[in-house]
Each structure stands twice: as C-alpha cells, then as structure tokens.
N, C-alpha and C positions, 0 to 999 in steps of 0.2 A: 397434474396435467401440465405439462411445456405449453406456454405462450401461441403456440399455432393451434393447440384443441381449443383454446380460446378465442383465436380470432378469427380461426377459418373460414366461419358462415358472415363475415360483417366485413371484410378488407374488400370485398368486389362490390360490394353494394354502393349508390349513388345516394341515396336518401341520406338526408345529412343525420336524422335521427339514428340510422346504423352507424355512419361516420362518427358520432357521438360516441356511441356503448364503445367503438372500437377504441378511440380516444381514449375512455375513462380505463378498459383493461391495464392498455399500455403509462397509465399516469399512478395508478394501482400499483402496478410494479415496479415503480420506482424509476423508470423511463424521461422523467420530465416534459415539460412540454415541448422545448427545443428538439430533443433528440426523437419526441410521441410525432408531433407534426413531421419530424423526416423519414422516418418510417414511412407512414401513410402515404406520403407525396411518392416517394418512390417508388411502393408499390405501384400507385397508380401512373406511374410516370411509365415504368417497368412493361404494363402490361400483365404479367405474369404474378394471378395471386394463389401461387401455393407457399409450401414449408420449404421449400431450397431456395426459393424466391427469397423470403420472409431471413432467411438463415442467412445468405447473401449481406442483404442490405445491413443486418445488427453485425457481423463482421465488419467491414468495411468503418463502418460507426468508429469501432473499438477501433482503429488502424492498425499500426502494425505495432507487435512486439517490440517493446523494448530488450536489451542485453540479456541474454539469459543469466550470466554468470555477473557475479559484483566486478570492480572495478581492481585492476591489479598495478598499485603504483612501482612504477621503474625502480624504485629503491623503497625497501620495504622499511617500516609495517607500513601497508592501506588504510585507515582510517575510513570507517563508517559509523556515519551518526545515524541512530534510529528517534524519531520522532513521533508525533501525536499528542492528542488530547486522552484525556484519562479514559480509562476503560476500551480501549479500543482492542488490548490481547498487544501494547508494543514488548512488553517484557518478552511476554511469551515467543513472538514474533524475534526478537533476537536470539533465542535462545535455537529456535526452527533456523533463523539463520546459520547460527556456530554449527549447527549437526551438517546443514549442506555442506559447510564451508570444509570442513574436517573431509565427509567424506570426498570429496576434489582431494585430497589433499592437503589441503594448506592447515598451517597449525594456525592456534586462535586463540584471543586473549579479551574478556569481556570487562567493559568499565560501567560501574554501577554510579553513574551521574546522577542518577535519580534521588536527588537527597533532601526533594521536598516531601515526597507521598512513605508517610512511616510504612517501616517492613520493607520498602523498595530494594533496597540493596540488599539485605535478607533472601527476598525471592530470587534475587539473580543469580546468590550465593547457591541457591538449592540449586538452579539449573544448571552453574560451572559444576558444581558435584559430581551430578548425575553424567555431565560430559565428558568431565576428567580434567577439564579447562581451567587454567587459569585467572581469577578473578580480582580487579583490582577498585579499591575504595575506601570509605573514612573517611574523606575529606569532608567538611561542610562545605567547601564551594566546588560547583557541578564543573566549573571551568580548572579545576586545580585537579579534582577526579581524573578528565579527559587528559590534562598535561601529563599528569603520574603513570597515565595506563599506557600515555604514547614513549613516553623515557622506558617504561617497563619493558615494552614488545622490542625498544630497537638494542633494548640492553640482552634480552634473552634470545634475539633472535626470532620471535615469532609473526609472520607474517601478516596477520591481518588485528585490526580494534574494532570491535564493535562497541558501540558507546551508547548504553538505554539512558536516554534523557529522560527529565522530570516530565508526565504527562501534564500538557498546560492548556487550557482555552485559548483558543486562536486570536481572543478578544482581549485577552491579559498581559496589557505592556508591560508589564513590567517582567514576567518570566520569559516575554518575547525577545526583551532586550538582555536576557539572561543565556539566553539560547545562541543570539547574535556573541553573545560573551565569547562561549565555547568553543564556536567556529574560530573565531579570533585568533584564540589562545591556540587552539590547536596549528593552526596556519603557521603561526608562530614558531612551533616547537618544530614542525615538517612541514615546509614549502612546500604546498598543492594539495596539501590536507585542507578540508577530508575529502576524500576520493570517491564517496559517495553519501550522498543524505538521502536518507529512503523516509519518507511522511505514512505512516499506517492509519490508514481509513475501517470504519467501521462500517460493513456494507447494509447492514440494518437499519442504521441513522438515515439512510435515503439521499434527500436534496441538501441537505447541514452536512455533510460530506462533501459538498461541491464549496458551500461557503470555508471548511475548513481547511480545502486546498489551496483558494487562494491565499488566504492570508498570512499560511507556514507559505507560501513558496515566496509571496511579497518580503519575507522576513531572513527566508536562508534559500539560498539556491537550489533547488530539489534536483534531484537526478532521477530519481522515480517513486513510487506508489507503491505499498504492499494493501492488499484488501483484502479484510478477515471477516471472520464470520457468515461467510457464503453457505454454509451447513446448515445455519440456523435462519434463514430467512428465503421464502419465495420473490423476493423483489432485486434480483439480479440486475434488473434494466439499471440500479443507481450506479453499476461499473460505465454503461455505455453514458451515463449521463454525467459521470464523471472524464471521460476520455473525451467528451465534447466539449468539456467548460473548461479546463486545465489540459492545457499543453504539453501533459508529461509524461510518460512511458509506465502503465500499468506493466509489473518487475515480476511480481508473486501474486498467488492467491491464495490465504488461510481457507483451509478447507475441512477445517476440525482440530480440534483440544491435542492431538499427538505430539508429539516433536518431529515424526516426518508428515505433517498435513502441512503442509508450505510447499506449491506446485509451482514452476515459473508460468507466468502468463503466456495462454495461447492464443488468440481471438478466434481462430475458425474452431477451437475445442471447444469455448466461452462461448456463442453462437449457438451452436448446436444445446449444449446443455441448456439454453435459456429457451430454446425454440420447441427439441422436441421431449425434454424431459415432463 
C-alpha cells in the first residue's frame, strides 16, 4: 500500500492524537522528522488533503533532478570516483554505471581502487568481463590504482574512469584521508579530475544514510548520490530525508540486482511511486 492508503483518513484531522499516528506512518518510512513535520504543515498549510496534494509536496521535497548524464570533461578521459561505505552495492553500482555509459556511447575503463576489502578487485574483474571493458589494478595503493587507470584511458584513448574506491565508515580517518589521497593524486595526473564523485547510499540504512552524506561530502567534494536498494525496502521517505539534509543532487536510483536497474533520478516519478504504490 503507497503512503496515501496510509494516511488518507489521519492528514485532515485536528486531534493532535490523529496528528500523531500520522507522524509516526511518515517516521516509519524513513521520512525523518524534519522532512515528517513538512509534510504535514503543508498539507495543512495547502488546504487540500488528497493523493495529488500529498504527491505534490514529497516532490518538491526531493527538488529538482540533478544531471541526467555524468560529467564529460573537455579533454578526455573524465574521471569518476565512486564512493561509500561497505555494503551499500558501490561495486555493483559502478559496474550499472560502465553499461549506461557504453550504451551513450562512450567507451569505459574501470580502476579497481578497492584494495582494502579482499576479493574487491576480483569482483570488478568479473563485471569488466561480463562488459567487455577494460580493467585496471594490482597496486596496493588505492591512489597509484586511480593514477595507473588515468595514464591508461589517456594512453588508449578511452573516454571515461570510473574508479570503485575501498568501502570505508564515514567515521574512519584514516581511509578518509586515504580517500582525500586519490582525489589528489588524480587532480595531479589531469587538471579538473575528477569530474564527478558520485557517494552510493543505501536506502535501507534510513537516517545513517543522512549522517553518511555528510561526512563523505565534508571529506571530497560530492557531485551527486546514487541510492540503492529501493527494491528491497518500503521506507523510500530516507531519499526525501536525504535531499533535505545534504545539498546534493540525487543522480540514479538502484532498483535491483541487474546491470540495467540503475534509473536516473526523477522526483515527480519518486513521488508518485512513494504516494501511490
């Protein structure tokens, strides 16, 4: 049942005890209180408590789309660093990236940076397989990876790097400043690199999703958000409660295990799905 067979009988009511349950639905799904309380006010601000109403306002939440397409620098390759904490589906997540990016067009070249989490570069290796791509690694250091793969693309010609960083705790100086490393080093190798740092959220984790934004974005410059795992969880509200605590352009949305479930973000699709699914 979509969030409006939910709140449909409790969003006009005056009784603060209905105001409550209605509260509690929208903190349930991962809404937070910041973005639960704006809801409600504007309903009642609105006037108007139906499901268009309702759809309205959690659009507008989510603001507008960021870039549909990555970032295409003036002199090739582009450089994109993918980022997160463990478990969130980044590997995966890049790999969903190299199939959009291919089918655009552009050819693609993956740097397996990941050279804390055993098997890391292993798994990358099965996804360049299955792609046909390119894949470049062996290094122990995650910032000598990123340099190698960007000498690689500009020496073969290939358009784009996507670079699966080590998944780290947002809390863990030291892979933080590991992280700050590789930006570095890449900057280094190509002025303006990298041209996009995308942070992969896990939509299941809820409100630790919102703490995990800030402190990658405190760390490396973010350009936008991928959030996965929308398949496997009813608590959608943690995308709007995301777009209201972090200032940054939700990019994609994981929407299952495939290599094509990575949709670019839409807010009035994202809206409706959370309202009247």
């Amino acid at each position: 049942m979509g969030l409006w067979g939910r709140l449909a009988r409790l969003v006009s009511g005056r009784d603060p005890a209905v105001r409550q349950e209605a509260e509690r639905i929208l903190l349930e799904a991962d809404f937070g209180v910041a973005a639960t309380a704006a809801i409600l006010d504007a309903l009642d601000r609105g006037g108007a408590h139906d499901e268009a109403a309702l759809e309205r306002i959690v659009a507008e939440l989510l603001g507008p789309a960021g870039p549909p397409a990555l970032a295409r620098a003036a002199s090739p390759p582009t450089v994109v660093l993918v980022l997160g904490v463990n478990g969130t589906g980044k590997t995966t997540t890049v790999a969903k990236l190299a199939r959009r990016l291919e089918r655009e067009g552009r050819s693609v070249l993956l740097a397996a940076a990941d050279t804390f989490r055993a098997g890391a570069a292993q798994q990358l290796q099965i996804w360049a397989d299955r792609l046909g791509v390119p894949c470049i690694g062996g290094a122990t250091d995650p910032a000598a990876v990123a340099f190698d793969a960007v000498q690689a693309a500009a020496t073969r010609g290939i358009d784009t790097v996507l670079v699966d960083t080590a998944g780290r705790l947002h809390t863990d100086e030291r892979l933080i400043e590991e992280l700050k490393k590789v930006a570095r080093v890449v900057a280094k190798r190509l002025p303006g690199a990298p041209h996009e740092a995308l942070l992969v959220l896990d939509a299941t984790v809820g409100q630790n999703a919102v703490a995990q934004a800030r402190e990658f974005a405190a760390a490396v410059p973010l350009t936008g958000l991928v959030i996965t795992k929308l398949d496997g969880t009813a608590k959608g509200g943690s995308v709007v409660a995301l777009r209201r605590a972090v200032s940054l352009p939700i990019r994609f949305l994981g929407t299952g295990e495939g290599i094509d479930d990575l949709e670019p973000f839409d807010p009035g699709a994202h809206a409706r799905r959370l309202v009247r699914d």
